[in-house]
Steps between C-alpha positions, in 0.01 A plus 500: 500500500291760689375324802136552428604272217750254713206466740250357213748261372590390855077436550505335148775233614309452847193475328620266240652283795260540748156440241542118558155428665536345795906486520748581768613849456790693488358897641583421876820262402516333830506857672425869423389621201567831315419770763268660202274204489349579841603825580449850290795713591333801445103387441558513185520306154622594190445867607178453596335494902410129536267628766277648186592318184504158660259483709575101599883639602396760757812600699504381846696461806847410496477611126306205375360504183132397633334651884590197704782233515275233312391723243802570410553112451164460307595737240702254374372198625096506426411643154199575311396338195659216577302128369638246651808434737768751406880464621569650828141673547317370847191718490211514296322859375155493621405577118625170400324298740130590437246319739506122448831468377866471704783685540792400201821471635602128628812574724555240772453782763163557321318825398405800711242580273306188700488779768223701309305224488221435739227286483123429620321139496190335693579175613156390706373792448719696671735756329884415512782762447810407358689810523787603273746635749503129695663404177850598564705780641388847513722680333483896517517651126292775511560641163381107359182481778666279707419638879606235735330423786449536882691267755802353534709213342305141612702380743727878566468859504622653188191721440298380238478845360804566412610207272656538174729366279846584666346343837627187372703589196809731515487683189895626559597107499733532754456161608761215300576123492892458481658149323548363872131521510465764805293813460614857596334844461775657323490808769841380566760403270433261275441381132327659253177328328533381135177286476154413612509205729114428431509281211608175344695718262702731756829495521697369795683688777902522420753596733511825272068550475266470742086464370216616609257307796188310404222785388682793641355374822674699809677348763638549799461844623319634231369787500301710214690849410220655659612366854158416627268179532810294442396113641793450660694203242679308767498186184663507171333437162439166409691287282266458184493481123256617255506388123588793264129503394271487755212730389261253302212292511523120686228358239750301302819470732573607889756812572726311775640740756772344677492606859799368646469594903407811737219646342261444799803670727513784280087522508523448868697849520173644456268232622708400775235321745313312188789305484524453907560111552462417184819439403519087641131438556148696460369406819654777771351807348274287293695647178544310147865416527741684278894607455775301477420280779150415365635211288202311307630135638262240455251766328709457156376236455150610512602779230651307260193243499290768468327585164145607563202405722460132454876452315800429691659306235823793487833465531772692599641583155243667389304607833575862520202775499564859472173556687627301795927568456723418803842627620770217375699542849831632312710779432674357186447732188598272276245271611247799513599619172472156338169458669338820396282458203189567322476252238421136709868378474539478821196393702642322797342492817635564805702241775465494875708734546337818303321753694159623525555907466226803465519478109374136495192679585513846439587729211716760592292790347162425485289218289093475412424339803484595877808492694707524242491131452592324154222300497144544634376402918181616562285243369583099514532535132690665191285346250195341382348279238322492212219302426745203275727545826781728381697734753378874427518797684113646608360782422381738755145429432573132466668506880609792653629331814772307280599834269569695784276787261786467252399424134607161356770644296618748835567130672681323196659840520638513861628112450694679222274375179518157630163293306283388786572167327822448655338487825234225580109568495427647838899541617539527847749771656908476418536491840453121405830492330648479764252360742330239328527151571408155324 
């Protein structure tokens, strides 16, 4: 077989195992990739210069196939033409997200394509902006019109300019979970990676195999290839478990991330002072606790009651929101693994001693609203009613302070499809989850 030839049927099988919207995937395998899926050897593809016959694979530095580190990544991981949540993809094309309608993709980290999406309302007649780059991280992409931003990290110094995708993620893998649960960067010796560790369906570390670290995330000491802006890891990846299929729409049944412990010390690597006495209580730095030490306590309670404004009927077994998830305060992957589900199974709320961490609030890349917040802040309410009293998201021209300028269908959208019905007629913040009281 010629290896033009042994190169389709290799793309065939990966396509054929990879096409699986919204599953875990098997291109990175807990680590590297094939070299040729990032890099061009010779800027080049099937005998022809990428930088002319593919115009979205322009060689770059380091011998990407795209001009920037995160372009490189986006080739792969945003595609257009795409109608709906699709696999591994966590960026929308702006040409399939006309005006008045939402980004697709429904990863838990959320969609950069919220990023290109800015917004203009009066609220007493004064004009509000709700700009698109508040709504997550700035990535750098240039080749996919992603162009960062000015500043630093909130809270640090990395320079705002200069994120992209291997800030956070080490596309090499390096990074590895061995069976006696300890994580190493494999620049020394060590075990090789046979498996993801993201995902309800990985395998587990053996004395013979190590697998991969939640999300590719770096840890300590990492540092991109390109040996500049690193943020300095001085914390590990977290311990956390995603269900194989995690790209989908919410409007039927919740995608339950597992997050296990240390996310909030691995944010804090770049957002160090955010986090500055907030580990045991908010008030020294006046910062929302989070981290290992921020354990819920009496607040469970709250949470599990909690259904929507004016319901606290809940319980615990059946409590959990993805909107508002929390950190379960272990490091056991069977527990995580069991735990990690998207279709209402397992809906258990959390104990005293879970913690509060940055995802509880936050989505990782970016979401529809500002801040990067799952659910909405900026107004005392997420919905309204209509005139027999049902729960419905406004229109713009029907109240502008409570859409935020986003269209009816762009909220339902950034809850992740949810009906405004499963929230009560004028729903207060999810901060109340937690925080309200009988």
């Amino acid at each position: 077989m010629s290896f033009k030839n042994l190169r389709w049927a290799v793309a065939t099988a990966s396509a054929l195992t990879l096409g699986l919207a919204g599953s875990a995937l098997a291109f990175h395998s807990g680590g590297v990739a094939e070299c040729e899926g990032c890099h061009t050897m010779h800027n080049s593809l099937d005998g022809a210069q990428m930088t002319t016959a593919f115009a979205q694979y322009q060689a770059g530095p380091y011998l990407l196939q795209g001009s920037d580190q995160s372009s490189a990544c986006l080739n792969c991981h945003q595609h257009a033409g795409d109608t709906g949540p699709s696999s591994y993809h966590i960026s929308t094309a702006p040409a399939d997200m006309p005006a008045g309608t939402a980004p697709l993709q429904r990863t838990p980290g959320g969609d950069f394509g919220w990023l290109k999406k800015s917004y203009s309302f009066v609220v007493r007649g004064s004009t509000i902006n709700n700009d698109g780059e508040h709504h997550g991280h700035n990535i750098v992409a240039a080749d996919y019109g992603y162009l960062g931003a000015a500043g630093s990290a909130p809270g640090g110094t990395f320079p705002a300019d200069k994120l992209a995708c291997s800030s956070c993620h080490d596309p090499h893998g390096k990074y590895r979970r061995l069976s006696d649960g300890s994580i190493v960067d494999g620049t020394a010796t060590s075990l090789p990676i046979k498996n993801s560790g993201s995902y309800d369906t990985s395998a587990d570390p053996t004395t013979w195999g190590a697998v991969g670290v939640y999300r590719l995330l770096g840890g300590k000491n990492y540092t991109p290839k390109s040996g500049t802006y690193a943020f300095g890891a001085t914390t590990d990846p977290p311990a956390a478990v995603a269900p194989g299929t995690y790209n989908r729409t919410e409007s039927t049944t919740q995608t339950r991330v597992a997050y296990g412990a240390g996310m909030s010390e691995w944010c804090a690597n770049c957002h160090g002072s955010m986090l500055e006495n907030g580990y045991t209580s908010g008030m020294g730095g006046l910062v929302h606790p989070a981290g290992n030490n921020a354990k819920l306590g009496a607040l469970a309670a709250n949470y599990d009651k909690y259904v929507k404004s004016g319901d606290l009927s809940g319980t615990n077994t059946s409590s959990f929101s993805s909107l508002v998830p929390f950190e379960e305060g272990s490091s056991n992957y069977t527990t995580l693994k069991a735990h990690a589900k998207n279709n209402d199974t397992v809906l258990a709320g959390p104990d005293a001693s879970s913690n509060v961490n940055c995802l509880s609030c936050h989505r990782a890349h970016a979401s529809g609203f500002a801040s990067m917040l799952r659910f909405p802040h900026e107004n005392e309410f997420m919905t309204i009613a209509d005139a027999t009293g049902n729960s419905i998201y406004p229109t713009v021209a029907g109240n502008a302070a409570v859409s935020q300028g986003l269209s009816d269908t762009e909220q339902a959208a950034a809850l992740y499809d949810r009906p405004a019905t499963k929230f009560a007629p004028f729903q207060r913040l999810l901060c109340n989850k937690c925080h309200a009281k009988d």
